[in-house]
C-alpha positions as CSV (number, residue, x, y, z in Angstrom):
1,X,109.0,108.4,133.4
2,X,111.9,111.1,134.2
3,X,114.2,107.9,135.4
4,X,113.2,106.5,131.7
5,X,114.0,108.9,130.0
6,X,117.4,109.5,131.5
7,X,118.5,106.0,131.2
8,X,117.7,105.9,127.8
9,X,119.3,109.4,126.7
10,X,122.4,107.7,128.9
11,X,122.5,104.6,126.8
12,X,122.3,106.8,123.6
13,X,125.0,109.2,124.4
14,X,127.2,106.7,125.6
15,X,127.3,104.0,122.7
16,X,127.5,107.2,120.4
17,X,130.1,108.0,122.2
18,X,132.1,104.8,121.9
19,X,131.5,104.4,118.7
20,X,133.0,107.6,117.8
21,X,136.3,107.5,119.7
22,X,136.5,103.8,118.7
23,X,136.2,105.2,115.2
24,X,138.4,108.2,115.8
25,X,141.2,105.8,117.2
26,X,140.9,103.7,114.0
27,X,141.6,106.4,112.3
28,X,144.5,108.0,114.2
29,X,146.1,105.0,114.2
30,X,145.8,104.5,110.3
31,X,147.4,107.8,110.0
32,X,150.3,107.1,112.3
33,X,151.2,104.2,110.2
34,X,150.8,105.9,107.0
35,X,153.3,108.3,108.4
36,X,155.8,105.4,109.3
37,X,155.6,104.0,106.0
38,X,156.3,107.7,104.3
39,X,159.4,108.3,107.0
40,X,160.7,104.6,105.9
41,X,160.2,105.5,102.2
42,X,161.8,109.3,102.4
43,X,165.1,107.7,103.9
44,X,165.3,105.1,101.5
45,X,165.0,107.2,98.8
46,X,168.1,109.2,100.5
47,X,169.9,105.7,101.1
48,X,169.4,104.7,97.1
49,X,170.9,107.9,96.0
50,X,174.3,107.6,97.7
51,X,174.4,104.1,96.5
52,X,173.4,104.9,93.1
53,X,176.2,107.4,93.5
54,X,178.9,104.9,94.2
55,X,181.3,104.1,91.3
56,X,183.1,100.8,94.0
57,X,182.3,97.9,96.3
58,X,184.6,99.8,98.7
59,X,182.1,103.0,98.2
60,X,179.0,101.1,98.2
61,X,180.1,99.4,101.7
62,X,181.1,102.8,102.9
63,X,177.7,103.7,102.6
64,X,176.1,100.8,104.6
65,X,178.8,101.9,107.1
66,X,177.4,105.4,107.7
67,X,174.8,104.1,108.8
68,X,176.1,101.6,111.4
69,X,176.3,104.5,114.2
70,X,172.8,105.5,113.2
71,X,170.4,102.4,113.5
72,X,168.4,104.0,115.8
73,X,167.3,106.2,112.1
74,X,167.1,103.7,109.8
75,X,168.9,99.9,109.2
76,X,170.2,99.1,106.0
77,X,171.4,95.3,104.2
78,X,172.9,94.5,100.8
79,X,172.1,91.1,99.3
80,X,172.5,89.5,96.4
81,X,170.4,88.6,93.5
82,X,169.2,85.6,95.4
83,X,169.0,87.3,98.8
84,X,172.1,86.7,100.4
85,X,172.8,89.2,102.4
86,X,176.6,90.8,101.7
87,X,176.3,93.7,103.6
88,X,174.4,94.8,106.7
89,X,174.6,98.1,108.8
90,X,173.8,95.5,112.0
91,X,176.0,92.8,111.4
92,X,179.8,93.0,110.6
93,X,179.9,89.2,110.9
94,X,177.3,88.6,107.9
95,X,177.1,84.9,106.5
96,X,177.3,83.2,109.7
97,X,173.6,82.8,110.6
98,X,170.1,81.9,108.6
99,X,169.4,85.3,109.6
100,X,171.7,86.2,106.1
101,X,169.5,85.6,104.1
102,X,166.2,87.6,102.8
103,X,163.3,84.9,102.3
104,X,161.7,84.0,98.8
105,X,158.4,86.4,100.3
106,X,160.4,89.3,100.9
107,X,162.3,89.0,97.0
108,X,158.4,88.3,95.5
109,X,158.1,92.4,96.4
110,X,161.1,93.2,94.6
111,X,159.3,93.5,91.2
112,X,155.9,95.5,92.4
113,X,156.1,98.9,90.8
114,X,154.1,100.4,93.6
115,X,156.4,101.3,96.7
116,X,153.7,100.6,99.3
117,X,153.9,96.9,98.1
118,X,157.2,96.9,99.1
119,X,156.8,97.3,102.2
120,X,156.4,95.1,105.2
121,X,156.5,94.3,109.1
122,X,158.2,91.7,110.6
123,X,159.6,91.1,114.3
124,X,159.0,94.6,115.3
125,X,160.3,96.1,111.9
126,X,159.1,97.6,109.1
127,X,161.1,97.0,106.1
128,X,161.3,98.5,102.6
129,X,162.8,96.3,99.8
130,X,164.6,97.7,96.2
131,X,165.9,96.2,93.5
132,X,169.4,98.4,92.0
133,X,169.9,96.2,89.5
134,X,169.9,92.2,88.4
135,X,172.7,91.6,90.9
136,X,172.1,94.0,93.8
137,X,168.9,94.3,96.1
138,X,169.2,96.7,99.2
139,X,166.5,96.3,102.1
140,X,165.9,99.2,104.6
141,X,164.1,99.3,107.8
142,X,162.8,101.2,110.6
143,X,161.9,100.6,114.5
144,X,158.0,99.3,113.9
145,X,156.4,99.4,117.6
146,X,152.7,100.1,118.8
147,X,153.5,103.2,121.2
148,X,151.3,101.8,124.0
149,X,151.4,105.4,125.9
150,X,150.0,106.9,123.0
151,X,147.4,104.3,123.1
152,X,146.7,104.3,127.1
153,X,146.8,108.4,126.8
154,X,144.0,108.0,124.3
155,X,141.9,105.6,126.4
156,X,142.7,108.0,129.0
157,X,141.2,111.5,126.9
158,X,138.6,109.2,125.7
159,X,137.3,107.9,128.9
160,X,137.6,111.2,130.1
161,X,135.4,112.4,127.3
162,X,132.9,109.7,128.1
163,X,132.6,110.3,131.7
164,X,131.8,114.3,131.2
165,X,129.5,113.6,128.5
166,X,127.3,111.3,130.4
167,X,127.0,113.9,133.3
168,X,126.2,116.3,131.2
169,X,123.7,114.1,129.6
170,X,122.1,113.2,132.9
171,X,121.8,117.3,133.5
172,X,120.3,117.8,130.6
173,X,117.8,114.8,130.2
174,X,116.7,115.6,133.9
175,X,115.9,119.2,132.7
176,X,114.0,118.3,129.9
177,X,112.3,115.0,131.4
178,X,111.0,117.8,134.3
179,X,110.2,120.1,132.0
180,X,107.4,117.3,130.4
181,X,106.1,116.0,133.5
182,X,105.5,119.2,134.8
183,X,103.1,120.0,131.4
184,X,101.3,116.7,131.9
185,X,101.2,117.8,135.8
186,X,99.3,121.2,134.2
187,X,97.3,119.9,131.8
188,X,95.8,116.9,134.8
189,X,95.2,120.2,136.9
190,X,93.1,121.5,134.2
191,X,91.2,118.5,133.9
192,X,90.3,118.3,137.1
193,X,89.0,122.0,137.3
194,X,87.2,121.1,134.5
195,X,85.9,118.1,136.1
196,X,85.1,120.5,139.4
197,X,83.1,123.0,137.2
198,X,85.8,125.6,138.4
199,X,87.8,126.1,134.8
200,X,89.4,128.8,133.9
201,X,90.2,129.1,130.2
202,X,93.8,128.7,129.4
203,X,96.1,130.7,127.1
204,X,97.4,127.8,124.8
205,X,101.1,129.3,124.6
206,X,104.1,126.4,125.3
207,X,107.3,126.0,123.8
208,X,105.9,122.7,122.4
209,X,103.5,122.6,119.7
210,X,102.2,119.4,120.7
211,X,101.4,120.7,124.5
212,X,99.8,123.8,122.6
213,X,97.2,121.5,120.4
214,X,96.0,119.9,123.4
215,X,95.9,122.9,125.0
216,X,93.4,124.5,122.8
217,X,91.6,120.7,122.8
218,X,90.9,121.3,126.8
219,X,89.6,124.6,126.0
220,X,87.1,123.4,123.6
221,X,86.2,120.3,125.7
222,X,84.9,122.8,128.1
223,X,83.5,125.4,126.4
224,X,81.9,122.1,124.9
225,X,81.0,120.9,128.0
226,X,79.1,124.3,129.0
């Protein structure tokens, strides 16, 4: 009975358990990338105001070029109305490659009034499109990488977690699965005094209700049986 009951409290605890910090990491891990997606947003919004500030071409490229040193912050490209990229803070050697160009997909955001729709993840990156006006779009981006010591600490805590709280569960469900056997022990002593014609009334008081009721039954059974 007391192996029983351990097991089972074991099994309990432990899928709780999992379930929780699976749960917890779901959550964490939403929250990260929420955070990402505001960082991406608050520098963009730094990046449009200098280019809404610029009066040139010459300006506007000396923009993208403050950022060349800096891509480890934030990337930056200028395309055209049709996605052809004019401008980049990666590549000074733009119109060369397919990579020039920003796909139909990406320009299908352009028009979504809610800023969250404009953004995406692709190869790594997570990038954040705006339209400045019918000829100019401007794309920004932002290293976009699942921080796998983050994730093996967290497997670590939580493991950690669910190790401690099955040895304490064990304690615990040993204590209390003693604790009943050694009323059912008391109350088959009783019996048998009865059964001997040697009872001594008991004095119904246990921490269980339950154990009290029968308790009081034995009592009457042998004043009963007298």
């Amino acid at each position: 009975m007391s192996d029983e009951i351990i097991k089972k409290n074991t099994i309990i605890t432990s899928i709780s358990l999992i379930i929780v910090c699976l749960f917890t990491f779901v959550i964490i891990s939403y929250a990260n990338h929420q955070a990402v997606e505001e960082e991406l947003i608050n520098l963009s919004k730094i990046v449009l105001n200098s280019i809404n500030e610029t009066s040139s071409e010459e300006n506007l490229f000396q923009v993208v070029n403050k950022y060349t040193s800096s891509q480890d912050i934030i990337e930056i490209d200028l395309s055209n109305s049709y996605g052809y990229i004019i401008k980049s803070s990666t590549n000074d050697a733009v119109g060369t490659t397919i990579d020039d160009w920003i796909d139909k997909k990406e320009l299908a955001k352009i028009d979504d009034k809610n800023a969250k729709n404009r953004i995406y993840i692709n190869n790594s990156k997570m990038y954040y499109i705006n339209k400045i006006n019918d000829e100019l779009i401007v794309r920004t981006s932002i290293v976009y990488e699942i921080n796998l010591s983050y994730i093996y600490l967290c497997i670590f805590i939580m493991l950690l977690i669910l190790i401690l709280t099955i040895f304490l569960s064990i304690i615990f469900s040993k204590k209390t699965s003693q604790s009943i056997i050694d009323t059912f022990v008391d109350i088959d002593n009783h019996l048998k005094t009865i059964n001997e014609g040697e009872y001594t009334p008991i004095i119904p008081n246990h921490k269980y209700p339950e154990v009290e009721g029968v308790l009081k039954e034995i009592n009457v059974i042998n004043n009963n049986i007298i």
